[in-house]
N, C-alpha and C positions, 0 to 999 in steps of 0.2 A: 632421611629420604623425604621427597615433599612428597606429598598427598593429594588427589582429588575426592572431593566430597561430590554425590549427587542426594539431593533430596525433590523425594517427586510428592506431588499431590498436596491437598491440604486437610482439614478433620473432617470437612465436609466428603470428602471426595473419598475418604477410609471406613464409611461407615459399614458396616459387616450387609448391610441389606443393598448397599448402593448399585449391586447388576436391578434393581427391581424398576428404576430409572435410567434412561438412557439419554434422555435433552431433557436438559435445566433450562428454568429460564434466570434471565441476567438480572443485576440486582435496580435494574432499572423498569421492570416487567409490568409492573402496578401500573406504573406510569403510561408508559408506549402501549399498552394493551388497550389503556381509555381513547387513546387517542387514533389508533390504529381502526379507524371506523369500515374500512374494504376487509380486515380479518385477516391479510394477505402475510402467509409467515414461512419460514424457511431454516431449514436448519444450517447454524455455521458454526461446526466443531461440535463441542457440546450442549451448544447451548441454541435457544429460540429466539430469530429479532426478524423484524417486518423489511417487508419486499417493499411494500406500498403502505404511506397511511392514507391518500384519500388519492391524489393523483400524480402521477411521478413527475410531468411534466411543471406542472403548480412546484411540488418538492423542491425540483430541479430551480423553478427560476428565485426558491426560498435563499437558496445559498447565493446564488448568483448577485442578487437584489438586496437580500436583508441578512438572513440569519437561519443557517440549517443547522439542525443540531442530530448527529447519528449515533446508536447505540455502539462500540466499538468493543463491547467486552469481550466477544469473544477471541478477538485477538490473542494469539500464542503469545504469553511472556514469560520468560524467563532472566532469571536473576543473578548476575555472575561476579562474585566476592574474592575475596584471600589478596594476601600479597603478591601472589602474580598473576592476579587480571589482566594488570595492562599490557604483560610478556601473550600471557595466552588469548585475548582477542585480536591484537596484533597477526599470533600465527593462522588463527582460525578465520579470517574475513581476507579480504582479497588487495583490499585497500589499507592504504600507511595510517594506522587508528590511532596513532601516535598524535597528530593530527588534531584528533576529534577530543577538545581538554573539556575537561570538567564545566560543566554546565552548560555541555550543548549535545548535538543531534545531530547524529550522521547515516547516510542513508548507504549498504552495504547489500553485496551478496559475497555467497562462497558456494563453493568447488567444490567436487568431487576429484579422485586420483588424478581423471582423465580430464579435469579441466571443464568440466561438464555443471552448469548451476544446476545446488538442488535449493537454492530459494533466496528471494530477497528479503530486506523488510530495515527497520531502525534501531540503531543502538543511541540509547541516551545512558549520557557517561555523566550518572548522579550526583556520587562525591568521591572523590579520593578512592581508588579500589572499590567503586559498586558499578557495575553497567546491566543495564537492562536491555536485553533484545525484544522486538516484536516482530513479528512474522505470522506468513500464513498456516506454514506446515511444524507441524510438532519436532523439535532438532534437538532433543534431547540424551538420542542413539548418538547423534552424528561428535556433538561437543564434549558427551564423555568418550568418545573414544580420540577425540582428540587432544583433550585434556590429560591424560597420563602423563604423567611427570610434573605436572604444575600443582603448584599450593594453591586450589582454588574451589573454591564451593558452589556448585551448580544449582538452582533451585527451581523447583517449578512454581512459579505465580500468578498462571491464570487465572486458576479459582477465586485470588485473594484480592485480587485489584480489580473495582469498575474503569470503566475507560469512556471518555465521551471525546466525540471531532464536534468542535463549534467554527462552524465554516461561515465565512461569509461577510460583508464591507461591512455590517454594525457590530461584527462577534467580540473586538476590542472592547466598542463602548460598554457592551451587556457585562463584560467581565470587570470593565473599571466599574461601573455603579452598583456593580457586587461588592467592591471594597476591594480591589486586587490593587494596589497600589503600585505604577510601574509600569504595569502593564504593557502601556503603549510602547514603551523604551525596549521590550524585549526585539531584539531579532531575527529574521526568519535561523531557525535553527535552534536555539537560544532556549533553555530550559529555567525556569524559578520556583523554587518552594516557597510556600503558603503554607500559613493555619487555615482550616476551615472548622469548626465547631472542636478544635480542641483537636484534630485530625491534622498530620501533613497531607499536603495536597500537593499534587507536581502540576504545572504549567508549562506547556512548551509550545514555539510557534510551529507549530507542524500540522498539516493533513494531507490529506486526498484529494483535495479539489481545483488544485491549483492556485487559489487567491488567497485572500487574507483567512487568518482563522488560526486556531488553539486546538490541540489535545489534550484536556484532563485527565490525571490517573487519582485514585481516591480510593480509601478502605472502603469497602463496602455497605458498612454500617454506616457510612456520611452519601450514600448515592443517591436517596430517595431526596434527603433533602436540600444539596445540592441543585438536582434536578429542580424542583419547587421555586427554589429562590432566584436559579437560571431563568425560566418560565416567566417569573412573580417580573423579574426589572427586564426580562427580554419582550416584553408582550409591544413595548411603545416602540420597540427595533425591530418588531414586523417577524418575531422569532417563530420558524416552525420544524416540528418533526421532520428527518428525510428517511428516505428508508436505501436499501442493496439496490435498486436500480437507476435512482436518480444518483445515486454514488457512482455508477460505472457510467453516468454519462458525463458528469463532471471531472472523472479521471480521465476519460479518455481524450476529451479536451486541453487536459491538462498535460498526456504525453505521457501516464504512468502506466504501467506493466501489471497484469493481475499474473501470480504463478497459477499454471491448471487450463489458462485460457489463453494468455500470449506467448507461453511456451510450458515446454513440461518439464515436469520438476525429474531431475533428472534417478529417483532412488523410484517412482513413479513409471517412468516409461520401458514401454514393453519391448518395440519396433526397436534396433541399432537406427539409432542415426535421425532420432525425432527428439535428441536435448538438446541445447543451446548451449553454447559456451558467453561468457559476458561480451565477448568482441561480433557475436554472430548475433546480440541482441542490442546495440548501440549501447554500450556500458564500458565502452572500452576505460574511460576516466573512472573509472572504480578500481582499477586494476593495476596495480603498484609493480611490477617487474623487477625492480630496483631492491627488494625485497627479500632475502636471503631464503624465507622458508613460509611455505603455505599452501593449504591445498592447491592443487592442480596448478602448480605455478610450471612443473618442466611439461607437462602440455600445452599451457598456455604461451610458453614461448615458442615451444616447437608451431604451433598454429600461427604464430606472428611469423616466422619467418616462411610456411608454406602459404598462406595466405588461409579466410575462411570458406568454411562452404556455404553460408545463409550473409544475408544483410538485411537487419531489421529496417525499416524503413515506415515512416508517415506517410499520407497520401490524400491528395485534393481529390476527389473523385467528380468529372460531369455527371450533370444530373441533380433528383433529389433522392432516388434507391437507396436506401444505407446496404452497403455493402458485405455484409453478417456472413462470414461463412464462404465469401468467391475467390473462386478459382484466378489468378490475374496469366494473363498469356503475351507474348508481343506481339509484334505486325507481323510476323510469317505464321503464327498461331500456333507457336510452341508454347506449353506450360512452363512461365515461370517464379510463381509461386504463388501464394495464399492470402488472404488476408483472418487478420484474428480476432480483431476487433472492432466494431465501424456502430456511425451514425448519423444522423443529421444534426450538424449544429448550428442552435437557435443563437449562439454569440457569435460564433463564426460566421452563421450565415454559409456552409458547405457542408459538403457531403464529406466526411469523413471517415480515416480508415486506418489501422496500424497493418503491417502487412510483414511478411517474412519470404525474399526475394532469392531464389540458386541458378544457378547454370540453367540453361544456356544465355540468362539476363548477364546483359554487356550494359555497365554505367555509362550514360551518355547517348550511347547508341540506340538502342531498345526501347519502344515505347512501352509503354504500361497499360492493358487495355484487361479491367472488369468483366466476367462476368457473372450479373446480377439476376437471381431470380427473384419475382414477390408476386404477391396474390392478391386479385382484384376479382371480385364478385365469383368466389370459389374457385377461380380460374388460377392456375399459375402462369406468369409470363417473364421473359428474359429480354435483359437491353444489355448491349455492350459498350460499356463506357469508360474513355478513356481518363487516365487519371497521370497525375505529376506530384513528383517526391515533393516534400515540404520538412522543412529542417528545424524550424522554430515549433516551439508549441502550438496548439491550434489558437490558446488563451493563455493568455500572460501579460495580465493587468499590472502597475506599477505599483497598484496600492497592497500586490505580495510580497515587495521587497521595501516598501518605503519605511523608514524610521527616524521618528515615532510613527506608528501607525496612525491612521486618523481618526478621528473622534467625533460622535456626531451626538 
């Protein structure tokens, strides 16, 4: 009979005193703490990483311009082995994983019964029967109860792996004059193993920001000095620490989804009828139908053929108000719907806004009309402004997808 293994935690995480501590900091902390001169810190999962190192905006134009570098440890990973991996992430993700071969990167959510996402994030498909997931929410309930029946061994490796996003048009250079040989030749998606001090190291072209840039994964015991020798050849490419908020303004540019903030996860929400399914969040292309078996797939097609009830949607908004939090309504002044994410952007040059659209909103028909509160000298004050769908990302430079990357 096949077997599923879980194994959770690691030595650090088992020690008999460990309730005495509740946020760890990341094996990067030495570091980002010197540098971290505003103090500005926040908890994400278990561990401690900076909001701000001196000014978000400055951070923000670090990626944009040169070279951001963010701490990414505490990202959920998990580690999924045995002879039938590739039978069991197939069932467990929503899209054909069949797809996604060994040595690359593919971006996934999955389902609950009802069709319902309870979270997105990346599978990197290592070697031959190893894939790594990352995500924001812990799914370790979710993939052994899905795993029964499969020869497959579950792991937990947060604790074990540091993780860095080196975002930004010089992030190639800084990694080729590290010694990464190749480098330039990877593809966006595209994953490589390295030695670093005697250490495997992973390489992949991925992040959060929309443009050019790398995620490193690394033992732990290689983080600090990584870091260093990052730092040591990044300094002539203009390289600087970013922190969570200049992250969320480069994503959002970018058109990516945070779970908790552009929708809720759905093992999370309390209200019926405030989860999302992947077609009510523009993710329909994640979603394999064709597919014999996977969460929420005979929901997921029942809802194709009644239609949905939300439409995720981008949106130019007049104005320069970012949008955080408004209400959207149409020309007769019916509410029809939200916005979940917004800001001003300095690439774009617009106001921008992710938004989430239902009934009585008619495509085509219905304009889209803000409203914006913000506050000026203690005061709060409201404008109403109208806005228009936008279909492209707000940013999407060619030096994301060009190969070889460029070199400067």
């Amino acid at each position: 009979m096949r077997q599923m293994k879980l194994l959770v935690g690691s030595p650090r995480m088992l020690r008999q005193d460990h309730y005495k501590t509740s946020v760890y900091q990341t094996p990067f902390h030495e570091r980002t703490s010197e540098l971290n001169i505003l103090n500005e810190w926040t908890r994400w999962k278990d561990y401690t990483v900076s909001t701000n190192y001196f000014r978000t905006d400055l951070e923000y134009f670090a990626v944009r311009n040169t070279t951001g570098v963010i701490d990414y440890t505490p990202m959920v990973k998990q580690k999924i082995t045995g002879p039938d991996a590739a039978e069991f992430v197939n069932r467990f993700f929503t899209r054909d994983m069949n797809k996604i071969g060994v040595g690359r990167v593919g971006y996934v959510v999955w389902c609950d019964e009802a069709g319902q996402v309870l979270d997105d994030g990346t599978v990197f498909h290592i070697r031959e029967n190893e894939y790594w997931l990352l995500c924001v929410e812990r799914q370790l309930d979710n993939l052994e109860n899905s795993a029964i029946g499969f020869d497959v061994t579950i792991e937990e490796i947060t604790d074990d792996i540091a993780c860095l996003g080196v975002q930004g048009p010089t992030s190639c250079s800084i990694l080729k004059v590290m010694g990464f040989e190749g480098i330039e030749h990877l593809k966006p998606f595209d994953i490589k193993h390295y030695d670093f001090r005697g250490q495997e190291i992973i390489i992949s072209r991925t992040g959060f920001s929309g443009d050019l840039g790398y995620e490193v994964c690394m033992v732990n015991d290689v983080a600090l000095d990584f870091w260093d020798e990052l730092f040591d050849k990044g300094k002539i490419y203009g390289i600087q620490p970013f922190g969570l908020d200049a992250l969320d303004l480069v994503r959002i540019e970018a058109g990516l989804l945070v779970p908790g903030h552009d929708f809720m996860v759905a093992e999370e929400a309390i209200r019926p009828g405030s989860t999302r399914s992947p077609f009510e969040l523009g993710l329909s292309w994640l979603v394999d139908l064709s597919k014999p078996v996977f969460n929420g797939r005979e929901a997921l097609i029942e809802e194709k053929k009644k239609g949905s009830r939300y439409t995720f949607v981008k949106l130019n908004i007049n104005g320069n108000k970012p949008a955080e939090g408004a209400y959207l309504y149409n020309q007769s002044g019916k509410k029809i719907g939200n916005v979940t994410s917004a800001m001003f952007s300095p690439s774009a040059k617009a106001n921008i806004a992710f938004a989430s659209l239902h009934d009585p909103w008619k495509k085509g028909k219905d304009k889209i009309i803000a409203e914006i509160y913000y506050q000026k000298d203690l005061e709060w004050n409201k404008v109403m402004e109208e806005a228009t769908i936008v279909t492209k990302p707000f940013f999407d430079p060619d030096r994301k997808r060009n190969t070889p990357a460029e070199l400067y």
